[in-house]
N, CA, C and O atoms as CSV, one atom per row, in Angstrom:
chain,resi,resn,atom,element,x,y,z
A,1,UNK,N,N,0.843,-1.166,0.000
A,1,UNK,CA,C,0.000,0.000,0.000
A,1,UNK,C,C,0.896,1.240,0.000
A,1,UNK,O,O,1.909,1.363,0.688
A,2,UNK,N,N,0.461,2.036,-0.752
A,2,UNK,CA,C,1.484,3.592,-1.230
A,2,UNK,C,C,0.897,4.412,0.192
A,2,UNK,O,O,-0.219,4.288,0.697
A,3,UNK,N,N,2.146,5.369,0.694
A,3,UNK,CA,C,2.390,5.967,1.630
A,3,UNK,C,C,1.302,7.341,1.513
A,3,UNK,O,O,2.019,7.810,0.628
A,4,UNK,N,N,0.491,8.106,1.608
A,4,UNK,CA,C,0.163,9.463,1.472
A,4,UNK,C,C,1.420,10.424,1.504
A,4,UNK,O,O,2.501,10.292,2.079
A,5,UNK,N,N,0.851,11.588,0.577
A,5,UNK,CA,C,2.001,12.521,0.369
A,5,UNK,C,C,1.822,13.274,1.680
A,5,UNK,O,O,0.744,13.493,2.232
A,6,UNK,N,N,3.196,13.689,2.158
A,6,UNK,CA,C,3.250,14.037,2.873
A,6,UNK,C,C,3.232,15.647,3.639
A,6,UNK,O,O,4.136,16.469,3.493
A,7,UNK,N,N,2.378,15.794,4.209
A,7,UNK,CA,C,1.725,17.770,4.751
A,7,UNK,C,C,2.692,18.577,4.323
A,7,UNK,O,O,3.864,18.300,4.069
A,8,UNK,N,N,2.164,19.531,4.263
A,8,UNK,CA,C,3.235,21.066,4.625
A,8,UNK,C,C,3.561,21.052,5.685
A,8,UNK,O,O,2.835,20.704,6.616
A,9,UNK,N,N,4.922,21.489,5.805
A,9,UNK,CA,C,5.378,22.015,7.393
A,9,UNK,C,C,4.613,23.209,7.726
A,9,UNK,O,O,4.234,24.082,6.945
A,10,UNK,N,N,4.386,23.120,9.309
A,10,UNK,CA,C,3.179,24.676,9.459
A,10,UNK,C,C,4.394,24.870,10.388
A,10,UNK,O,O,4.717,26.055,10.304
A,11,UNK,N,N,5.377,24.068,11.420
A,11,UNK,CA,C,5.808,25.397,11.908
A,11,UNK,C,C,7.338,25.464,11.359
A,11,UNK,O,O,8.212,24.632,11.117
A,12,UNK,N,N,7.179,27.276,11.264
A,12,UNK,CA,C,8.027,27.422,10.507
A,12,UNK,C,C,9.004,28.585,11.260
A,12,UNK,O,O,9.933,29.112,10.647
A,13,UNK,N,N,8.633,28.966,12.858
A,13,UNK,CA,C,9.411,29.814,13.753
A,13,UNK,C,C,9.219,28.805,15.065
A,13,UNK,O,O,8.174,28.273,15.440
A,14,UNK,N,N,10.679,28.697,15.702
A,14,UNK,CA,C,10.662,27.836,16.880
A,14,UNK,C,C,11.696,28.507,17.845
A,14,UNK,O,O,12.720,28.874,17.269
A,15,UNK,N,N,11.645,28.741,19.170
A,15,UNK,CA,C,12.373,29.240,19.921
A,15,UNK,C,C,13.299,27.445,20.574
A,15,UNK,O,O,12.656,26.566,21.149
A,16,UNK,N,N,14.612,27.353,20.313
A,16,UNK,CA,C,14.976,25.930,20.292
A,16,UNK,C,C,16.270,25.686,21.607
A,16,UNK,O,O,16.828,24.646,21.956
A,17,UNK,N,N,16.429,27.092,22.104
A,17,UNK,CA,C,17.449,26.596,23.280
A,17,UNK,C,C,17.088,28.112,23.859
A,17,UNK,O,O,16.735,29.026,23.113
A,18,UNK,N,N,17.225,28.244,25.278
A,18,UNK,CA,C,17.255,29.902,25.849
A,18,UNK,C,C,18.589,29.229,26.786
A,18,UNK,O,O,18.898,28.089,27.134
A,19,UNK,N,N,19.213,30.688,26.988
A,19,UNK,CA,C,20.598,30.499,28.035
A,19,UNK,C,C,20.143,31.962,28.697
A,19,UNK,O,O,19.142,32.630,28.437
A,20,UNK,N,N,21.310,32.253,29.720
A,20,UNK,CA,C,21.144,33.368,30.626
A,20,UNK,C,C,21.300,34.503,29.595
A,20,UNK,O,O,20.758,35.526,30.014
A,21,UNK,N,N,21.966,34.681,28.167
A,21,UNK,CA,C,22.374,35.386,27.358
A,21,UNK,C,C,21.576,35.477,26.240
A,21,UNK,O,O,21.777,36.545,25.661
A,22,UNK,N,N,20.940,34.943,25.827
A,22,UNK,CA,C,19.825,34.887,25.232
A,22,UNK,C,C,19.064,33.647,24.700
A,22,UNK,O,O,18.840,32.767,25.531
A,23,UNK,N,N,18.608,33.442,23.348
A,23,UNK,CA,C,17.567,32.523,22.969
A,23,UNK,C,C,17.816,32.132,21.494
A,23,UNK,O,O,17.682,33.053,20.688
A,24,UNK,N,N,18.086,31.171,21.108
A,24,UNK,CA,C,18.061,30.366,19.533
A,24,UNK,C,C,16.640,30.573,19.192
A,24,UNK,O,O,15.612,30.394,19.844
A,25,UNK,N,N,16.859,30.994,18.004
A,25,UNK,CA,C,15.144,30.978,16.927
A,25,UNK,C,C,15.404,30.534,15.508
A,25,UNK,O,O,16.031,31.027,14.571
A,26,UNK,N,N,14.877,29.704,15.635
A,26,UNK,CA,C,14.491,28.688,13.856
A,26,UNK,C,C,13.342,29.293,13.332
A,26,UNK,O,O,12.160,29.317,13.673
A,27,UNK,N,N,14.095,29.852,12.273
A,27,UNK,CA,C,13.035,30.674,11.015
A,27,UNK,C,C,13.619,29.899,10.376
A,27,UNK,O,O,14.808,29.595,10.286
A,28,UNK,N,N,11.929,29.284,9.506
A,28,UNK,CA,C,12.181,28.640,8.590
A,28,UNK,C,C,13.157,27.416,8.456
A,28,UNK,O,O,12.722,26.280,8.644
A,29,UNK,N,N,14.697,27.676,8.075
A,29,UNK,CA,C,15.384,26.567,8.275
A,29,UNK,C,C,16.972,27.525,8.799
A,29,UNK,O,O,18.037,27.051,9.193
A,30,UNK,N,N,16.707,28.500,8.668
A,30,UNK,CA,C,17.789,29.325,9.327
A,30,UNK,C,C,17.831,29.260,10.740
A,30,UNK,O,O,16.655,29.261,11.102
A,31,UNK,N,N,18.795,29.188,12.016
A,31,UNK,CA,C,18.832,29.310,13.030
A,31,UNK,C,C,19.760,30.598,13.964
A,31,UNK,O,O,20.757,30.241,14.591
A,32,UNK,N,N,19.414,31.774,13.972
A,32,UNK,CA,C,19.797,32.881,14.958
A,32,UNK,C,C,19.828,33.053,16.252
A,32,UNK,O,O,18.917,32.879,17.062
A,33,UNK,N,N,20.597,33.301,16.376
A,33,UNK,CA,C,21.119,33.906,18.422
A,33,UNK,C,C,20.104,35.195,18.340
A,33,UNK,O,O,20.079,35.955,17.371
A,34,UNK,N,N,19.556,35.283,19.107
A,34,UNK,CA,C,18.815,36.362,19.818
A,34,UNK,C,C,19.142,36.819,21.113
A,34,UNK,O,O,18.627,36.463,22.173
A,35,UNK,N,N,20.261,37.838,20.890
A,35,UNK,CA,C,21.082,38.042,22.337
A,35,UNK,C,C,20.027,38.874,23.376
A,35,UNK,O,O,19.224,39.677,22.902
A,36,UNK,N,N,20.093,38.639,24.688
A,36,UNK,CA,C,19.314,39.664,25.524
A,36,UNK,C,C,19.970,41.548,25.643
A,36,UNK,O,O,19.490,42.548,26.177
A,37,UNK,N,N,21.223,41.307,24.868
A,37,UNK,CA,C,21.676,42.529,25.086
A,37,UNK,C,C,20.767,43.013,23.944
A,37,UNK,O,O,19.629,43.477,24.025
A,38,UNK,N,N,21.574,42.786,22.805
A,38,UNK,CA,C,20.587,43.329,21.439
A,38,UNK,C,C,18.937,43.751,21.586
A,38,UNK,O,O,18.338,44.710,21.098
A,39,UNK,N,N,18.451,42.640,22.460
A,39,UNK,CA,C,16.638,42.705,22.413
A,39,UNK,C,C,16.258,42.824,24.249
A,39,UNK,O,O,15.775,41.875,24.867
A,40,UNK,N,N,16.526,43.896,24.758
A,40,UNK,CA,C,16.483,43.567,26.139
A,40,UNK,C,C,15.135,43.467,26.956
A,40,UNK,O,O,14.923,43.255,28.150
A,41,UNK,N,N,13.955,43.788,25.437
A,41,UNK,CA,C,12.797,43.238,26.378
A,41,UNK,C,C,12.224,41.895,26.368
A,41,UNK,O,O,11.105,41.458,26.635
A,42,UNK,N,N,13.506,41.283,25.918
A,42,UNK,CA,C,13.241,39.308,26.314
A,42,UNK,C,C,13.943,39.208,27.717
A,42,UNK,O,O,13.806,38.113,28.263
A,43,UNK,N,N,14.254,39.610,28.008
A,43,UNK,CA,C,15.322,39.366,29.097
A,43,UNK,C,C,14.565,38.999,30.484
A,43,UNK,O,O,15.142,38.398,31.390
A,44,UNK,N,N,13.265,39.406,30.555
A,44,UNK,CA,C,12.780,38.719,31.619
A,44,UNK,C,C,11.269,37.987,31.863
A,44,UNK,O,O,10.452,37.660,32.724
A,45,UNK,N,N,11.607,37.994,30.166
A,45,UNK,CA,C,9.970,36.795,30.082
A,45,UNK,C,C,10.067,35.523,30.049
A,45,UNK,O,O,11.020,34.805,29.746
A,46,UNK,N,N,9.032,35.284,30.376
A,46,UNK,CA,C,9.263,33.489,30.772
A,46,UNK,C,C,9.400,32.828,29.877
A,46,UNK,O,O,9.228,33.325,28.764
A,47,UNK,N,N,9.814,31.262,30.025
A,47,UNK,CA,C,10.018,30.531,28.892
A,47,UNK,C,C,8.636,30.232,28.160
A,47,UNK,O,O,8.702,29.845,26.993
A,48,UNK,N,N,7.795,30.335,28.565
A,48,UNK,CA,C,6.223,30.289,28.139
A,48,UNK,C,C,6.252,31.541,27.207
A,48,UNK,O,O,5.722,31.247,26.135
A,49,UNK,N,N,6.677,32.807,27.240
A,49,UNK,CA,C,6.490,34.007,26.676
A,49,UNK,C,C,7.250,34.206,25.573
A,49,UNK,O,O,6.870,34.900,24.630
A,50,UNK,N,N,9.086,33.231,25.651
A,50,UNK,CA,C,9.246,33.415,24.736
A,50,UNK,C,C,9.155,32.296,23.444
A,50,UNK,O,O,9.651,32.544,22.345
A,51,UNK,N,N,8.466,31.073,23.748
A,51,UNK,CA,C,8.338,30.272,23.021
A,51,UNK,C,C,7.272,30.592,22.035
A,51,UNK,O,O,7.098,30.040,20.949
A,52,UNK,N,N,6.326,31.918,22.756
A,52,UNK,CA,C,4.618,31.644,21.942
A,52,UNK,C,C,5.046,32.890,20.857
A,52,UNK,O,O,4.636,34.050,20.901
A,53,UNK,N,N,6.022,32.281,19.839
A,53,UNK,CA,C,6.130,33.473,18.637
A,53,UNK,C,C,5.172,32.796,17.382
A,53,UNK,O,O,4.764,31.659,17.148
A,54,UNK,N,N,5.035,34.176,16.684
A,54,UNK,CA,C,4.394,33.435,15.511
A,54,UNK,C,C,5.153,34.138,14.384
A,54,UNK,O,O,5.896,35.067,14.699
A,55,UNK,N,N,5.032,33.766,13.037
A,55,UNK,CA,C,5.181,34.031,12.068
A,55,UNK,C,C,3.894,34.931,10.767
A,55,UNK,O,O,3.916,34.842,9.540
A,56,UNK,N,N,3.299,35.415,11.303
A,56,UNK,CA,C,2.892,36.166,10.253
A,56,UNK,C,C,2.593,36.187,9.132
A,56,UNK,O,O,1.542,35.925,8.545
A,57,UNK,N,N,3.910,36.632,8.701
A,57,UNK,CA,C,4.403,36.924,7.034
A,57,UNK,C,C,6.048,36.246,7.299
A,57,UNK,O,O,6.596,35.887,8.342
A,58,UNK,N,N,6.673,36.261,5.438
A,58,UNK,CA,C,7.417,35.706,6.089
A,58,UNK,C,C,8.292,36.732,6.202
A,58,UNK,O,O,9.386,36.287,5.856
A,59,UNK,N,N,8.399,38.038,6.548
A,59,UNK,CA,C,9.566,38.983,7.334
A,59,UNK,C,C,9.323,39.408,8.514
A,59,UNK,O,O,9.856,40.413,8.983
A,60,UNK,N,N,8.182,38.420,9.341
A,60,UNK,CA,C,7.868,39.329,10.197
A,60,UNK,C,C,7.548,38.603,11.500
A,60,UNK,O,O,6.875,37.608,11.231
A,61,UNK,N,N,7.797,38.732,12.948
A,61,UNK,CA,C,7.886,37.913,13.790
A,61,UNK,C,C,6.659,38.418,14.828
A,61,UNK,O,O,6.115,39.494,14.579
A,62,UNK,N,N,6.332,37.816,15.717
A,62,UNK,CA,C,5.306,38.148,16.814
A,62,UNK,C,C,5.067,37.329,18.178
A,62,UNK,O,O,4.768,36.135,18.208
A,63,UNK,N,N,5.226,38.066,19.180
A,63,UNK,CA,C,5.535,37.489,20.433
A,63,UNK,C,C,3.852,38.113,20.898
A,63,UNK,O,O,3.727,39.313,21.139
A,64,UNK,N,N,2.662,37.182,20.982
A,64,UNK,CA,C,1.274,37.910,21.405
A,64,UNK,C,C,1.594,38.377,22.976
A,64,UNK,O,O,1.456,39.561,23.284
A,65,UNK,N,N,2.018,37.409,23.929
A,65,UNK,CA,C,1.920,37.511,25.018
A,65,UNK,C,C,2.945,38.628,25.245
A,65,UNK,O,O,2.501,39.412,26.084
A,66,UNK,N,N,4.258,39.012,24.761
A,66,UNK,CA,C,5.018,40.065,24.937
A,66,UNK,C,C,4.509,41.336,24.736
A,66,UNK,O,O,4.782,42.362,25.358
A,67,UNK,N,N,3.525,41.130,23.547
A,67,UNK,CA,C,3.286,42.247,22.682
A,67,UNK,C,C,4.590,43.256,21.815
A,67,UNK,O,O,4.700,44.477,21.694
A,68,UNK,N,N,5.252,42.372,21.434
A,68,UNK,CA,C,6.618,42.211,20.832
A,68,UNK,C,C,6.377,41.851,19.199
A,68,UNK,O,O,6.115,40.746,18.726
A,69,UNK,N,N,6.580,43.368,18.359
A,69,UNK,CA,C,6.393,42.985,17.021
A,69,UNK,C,C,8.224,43.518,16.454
A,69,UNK,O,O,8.708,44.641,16.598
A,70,UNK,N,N,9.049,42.026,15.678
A,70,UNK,CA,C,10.018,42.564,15.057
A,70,UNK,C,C,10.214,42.190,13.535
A,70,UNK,O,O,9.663,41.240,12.980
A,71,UNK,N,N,10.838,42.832,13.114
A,71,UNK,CA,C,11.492,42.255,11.494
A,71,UNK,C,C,12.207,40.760,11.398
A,71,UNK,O,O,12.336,40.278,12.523
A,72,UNK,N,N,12.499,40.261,10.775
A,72,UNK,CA,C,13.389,38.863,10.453
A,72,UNK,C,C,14.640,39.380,10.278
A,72,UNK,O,O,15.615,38.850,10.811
A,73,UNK,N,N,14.729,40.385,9.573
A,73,UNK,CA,C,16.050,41.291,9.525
A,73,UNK,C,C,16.738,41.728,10.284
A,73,UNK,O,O,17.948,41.629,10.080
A,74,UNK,N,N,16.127,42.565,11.778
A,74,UNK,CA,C,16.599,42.940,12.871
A,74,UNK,C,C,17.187,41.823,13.647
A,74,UNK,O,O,18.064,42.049,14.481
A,75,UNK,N,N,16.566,40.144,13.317
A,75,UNK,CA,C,17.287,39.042,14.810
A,75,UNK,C,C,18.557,38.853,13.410
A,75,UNK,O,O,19.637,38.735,13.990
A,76,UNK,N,N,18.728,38.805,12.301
A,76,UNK,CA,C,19.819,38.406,11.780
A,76,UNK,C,C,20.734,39.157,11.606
A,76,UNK,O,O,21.864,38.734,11.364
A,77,UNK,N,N,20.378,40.735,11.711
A,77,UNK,CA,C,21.283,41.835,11.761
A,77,UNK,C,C,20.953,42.909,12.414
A,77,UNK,O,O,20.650,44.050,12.066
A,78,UNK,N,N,21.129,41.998,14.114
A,78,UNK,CA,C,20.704,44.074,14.611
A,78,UNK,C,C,21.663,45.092,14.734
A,78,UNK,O,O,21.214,46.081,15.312
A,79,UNK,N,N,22.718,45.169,14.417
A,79,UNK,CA,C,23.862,46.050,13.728
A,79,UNK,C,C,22.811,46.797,13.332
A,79,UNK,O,O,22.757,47.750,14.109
A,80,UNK,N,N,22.021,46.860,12.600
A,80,UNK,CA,C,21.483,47.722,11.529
A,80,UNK,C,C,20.190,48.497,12.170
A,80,UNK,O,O,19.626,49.467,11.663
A,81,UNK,N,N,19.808,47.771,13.547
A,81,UNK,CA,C,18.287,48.638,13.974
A,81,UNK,C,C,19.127,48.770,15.538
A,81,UNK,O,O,19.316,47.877,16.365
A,82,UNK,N,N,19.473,49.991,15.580
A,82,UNK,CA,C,20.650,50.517,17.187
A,82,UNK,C,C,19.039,50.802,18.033
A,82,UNK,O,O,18.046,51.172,17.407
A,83,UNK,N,N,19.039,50.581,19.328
A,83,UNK,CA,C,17.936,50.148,20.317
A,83,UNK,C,C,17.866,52.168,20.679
A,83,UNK,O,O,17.001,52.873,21.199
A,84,UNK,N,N,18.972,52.413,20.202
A,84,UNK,CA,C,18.950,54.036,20.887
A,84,UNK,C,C,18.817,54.783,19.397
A,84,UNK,O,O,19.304,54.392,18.336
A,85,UNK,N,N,17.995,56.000,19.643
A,85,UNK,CA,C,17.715,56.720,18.425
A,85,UNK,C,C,18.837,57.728,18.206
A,85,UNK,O,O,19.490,58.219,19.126
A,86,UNK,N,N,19.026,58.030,16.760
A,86,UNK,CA,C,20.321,58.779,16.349
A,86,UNK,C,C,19.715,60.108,15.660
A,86,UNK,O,O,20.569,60.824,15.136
A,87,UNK,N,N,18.116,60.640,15.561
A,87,UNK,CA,C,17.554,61.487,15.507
A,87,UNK,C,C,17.987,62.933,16.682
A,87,UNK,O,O,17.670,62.915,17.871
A,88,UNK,N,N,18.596,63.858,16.151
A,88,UNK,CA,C,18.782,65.212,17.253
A,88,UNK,C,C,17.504,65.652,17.370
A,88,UNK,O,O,16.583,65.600,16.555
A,89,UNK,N,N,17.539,66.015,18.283
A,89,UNK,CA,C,16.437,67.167,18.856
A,89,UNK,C,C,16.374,68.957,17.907
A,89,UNK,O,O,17.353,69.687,18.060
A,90,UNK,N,N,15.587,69.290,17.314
A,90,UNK,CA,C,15.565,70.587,17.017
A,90,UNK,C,C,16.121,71.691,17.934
A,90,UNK,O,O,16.864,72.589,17.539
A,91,UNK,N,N,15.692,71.538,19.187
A,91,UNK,CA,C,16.139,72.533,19.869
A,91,UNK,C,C,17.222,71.856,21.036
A,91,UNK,O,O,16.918,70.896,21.745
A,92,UNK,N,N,18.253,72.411,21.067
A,92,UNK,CA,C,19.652,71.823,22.127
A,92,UNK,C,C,19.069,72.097,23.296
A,92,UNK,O,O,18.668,73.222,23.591
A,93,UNK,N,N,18.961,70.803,24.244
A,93,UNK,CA,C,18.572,70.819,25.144
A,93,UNK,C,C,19.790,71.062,26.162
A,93,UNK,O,O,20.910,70.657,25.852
A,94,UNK,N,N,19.575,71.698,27.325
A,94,UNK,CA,C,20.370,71.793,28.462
A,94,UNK,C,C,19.950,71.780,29.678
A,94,UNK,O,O,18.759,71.897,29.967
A,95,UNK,N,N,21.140,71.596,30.747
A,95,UNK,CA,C,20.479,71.141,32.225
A,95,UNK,C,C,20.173,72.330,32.937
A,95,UNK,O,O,20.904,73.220,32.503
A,96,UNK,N,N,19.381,72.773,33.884
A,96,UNK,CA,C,18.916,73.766,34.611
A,96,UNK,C,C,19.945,73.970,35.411
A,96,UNK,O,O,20.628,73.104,35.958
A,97,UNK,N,N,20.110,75.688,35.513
A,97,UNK,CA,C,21.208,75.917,36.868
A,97,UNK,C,C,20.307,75.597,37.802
A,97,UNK,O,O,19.111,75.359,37.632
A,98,UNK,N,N,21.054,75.602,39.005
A,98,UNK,CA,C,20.765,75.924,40.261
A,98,UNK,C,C,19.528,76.774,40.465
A,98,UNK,O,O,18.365,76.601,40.829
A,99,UNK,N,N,20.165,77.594,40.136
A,99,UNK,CA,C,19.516,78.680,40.620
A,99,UNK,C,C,18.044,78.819,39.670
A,99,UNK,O,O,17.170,79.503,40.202
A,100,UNK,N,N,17.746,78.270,38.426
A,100,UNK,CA,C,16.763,78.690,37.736
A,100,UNK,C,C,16.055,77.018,38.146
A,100,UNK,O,O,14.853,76.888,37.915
A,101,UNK,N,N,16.690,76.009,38.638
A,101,UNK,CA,C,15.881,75.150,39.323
A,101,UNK,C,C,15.143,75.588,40.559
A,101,UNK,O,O,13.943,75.399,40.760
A,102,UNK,N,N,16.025,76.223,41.403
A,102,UNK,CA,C,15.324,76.649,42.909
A,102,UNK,C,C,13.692,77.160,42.450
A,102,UNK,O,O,12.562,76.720,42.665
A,103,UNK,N,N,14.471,78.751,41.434
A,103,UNK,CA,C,13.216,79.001,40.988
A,103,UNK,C,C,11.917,78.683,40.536
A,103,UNK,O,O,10.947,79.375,40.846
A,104,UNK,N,N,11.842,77.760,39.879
A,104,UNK,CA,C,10.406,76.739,39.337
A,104,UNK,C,C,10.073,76.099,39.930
A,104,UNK,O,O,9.039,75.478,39.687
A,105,UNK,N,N,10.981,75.880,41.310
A,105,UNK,CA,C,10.674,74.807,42.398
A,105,UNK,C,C,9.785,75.989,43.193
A,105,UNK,O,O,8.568,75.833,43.294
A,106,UNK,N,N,10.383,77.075,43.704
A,106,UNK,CA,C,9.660,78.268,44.528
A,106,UNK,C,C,8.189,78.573,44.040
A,106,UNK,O,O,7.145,78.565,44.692
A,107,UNK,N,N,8.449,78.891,42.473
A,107,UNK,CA,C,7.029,79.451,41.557
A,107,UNK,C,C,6.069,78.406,41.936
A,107,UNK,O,O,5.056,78.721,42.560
A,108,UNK,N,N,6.362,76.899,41.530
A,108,UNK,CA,C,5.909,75.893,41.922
A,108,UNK,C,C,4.966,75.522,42.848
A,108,UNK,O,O,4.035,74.839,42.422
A,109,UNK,N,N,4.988,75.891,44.353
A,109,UNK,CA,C,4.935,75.878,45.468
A,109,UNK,C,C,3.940,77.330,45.680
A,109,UNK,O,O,2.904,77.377,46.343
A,110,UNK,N,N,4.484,78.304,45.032
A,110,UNK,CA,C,3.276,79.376,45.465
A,110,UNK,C,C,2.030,79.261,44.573
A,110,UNK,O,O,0.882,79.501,44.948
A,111,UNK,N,N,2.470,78.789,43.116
A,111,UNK,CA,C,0.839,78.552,42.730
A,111,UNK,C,C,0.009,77.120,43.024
A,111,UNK,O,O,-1.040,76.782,42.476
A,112,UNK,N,N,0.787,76.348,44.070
A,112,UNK,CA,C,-0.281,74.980,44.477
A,112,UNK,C,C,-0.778,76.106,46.021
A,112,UNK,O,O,-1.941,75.928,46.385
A,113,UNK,N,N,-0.144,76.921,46.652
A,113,UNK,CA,C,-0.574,77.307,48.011
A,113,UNK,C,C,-1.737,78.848,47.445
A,113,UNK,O,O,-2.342,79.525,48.276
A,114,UNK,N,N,-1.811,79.114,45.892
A,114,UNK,CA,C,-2.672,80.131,45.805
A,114,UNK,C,C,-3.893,79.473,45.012
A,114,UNK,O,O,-4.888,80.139,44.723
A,115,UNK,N,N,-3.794,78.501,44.771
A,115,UNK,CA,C,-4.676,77.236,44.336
A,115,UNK,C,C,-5.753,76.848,45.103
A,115,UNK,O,O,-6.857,76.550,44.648
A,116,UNK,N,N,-5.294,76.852,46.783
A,116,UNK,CA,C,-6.139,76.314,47.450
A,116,UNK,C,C,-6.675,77.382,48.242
A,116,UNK,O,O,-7.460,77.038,49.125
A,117,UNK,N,N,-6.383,78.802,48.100
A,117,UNK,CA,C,-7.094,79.797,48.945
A,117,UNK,C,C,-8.296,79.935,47.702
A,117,UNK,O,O,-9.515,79.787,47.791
A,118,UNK,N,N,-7.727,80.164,46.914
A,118,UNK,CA,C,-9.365,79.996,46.043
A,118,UNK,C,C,-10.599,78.920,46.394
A,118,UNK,O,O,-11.818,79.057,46.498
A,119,UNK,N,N,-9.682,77.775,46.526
A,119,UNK,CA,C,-11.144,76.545,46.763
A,119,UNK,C,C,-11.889,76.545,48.232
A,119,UNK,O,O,-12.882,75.839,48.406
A,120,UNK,N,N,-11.260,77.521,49.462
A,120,UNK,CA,C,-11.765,77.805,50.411
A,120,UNK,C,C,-12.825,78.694,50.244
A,120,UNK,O,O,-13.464,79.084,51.221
């Protein structure tokens, strides 16, 4: 008797080892390190949280329970997506003196104490 042809593979993203440093993920037939430095909001979900990924599309990854949406591109090259933004600010920001801190702290303080002679 002839064998039936045999299914499609359905899974096609697998989380396949976690260490203190991060987590192996099988896309497809490729296998990537997913460091906790690179992605540091895996770093303290459970092994339940990071196993429940799905696949989507195929560039595109999904952690429901994390609420964790990334590229396929970013776990094979996050060189290329830096966790810190390289966008400047329009206007140069700077730290408050002293003295113009005291101040907003003082101003501060007299309009919560002229706040409440009104509500009397």
């Amino acid at each position: 008797m002839p064998s039936e042809e045999r299914g499609k593979d359905t899974l096609v993203v697998e989380v396949t080892n976690v260490s203190p440093q991060g987590f192996w993920l099988l896309i497809h037939e490729n296998e990537s390190f997913v460091s906790f430095k690179d992605f540091p909001w895996f770093r303290e979900a459970s092994i339940a949280e990071l196993t429940n990924v799905k696949l989507p599309s195929a560039h595109h990854l999904h952690w429901p329970d994390l609420d964790v949406d990334l590229p396929v591109e970013s776990i094979e090259h996050p060189e290329n997506y830096p966790l810190v933004s390289q966008v400047r600010p329009a206007k140069q920001l700077r730290p408050m003196t002293a003295k113009e801190s005291a101040a907003k702290y003082r101003n501060a303080r007299v309009g919560r104490r002229g706040s409440s002679r009104t509500r009397s």
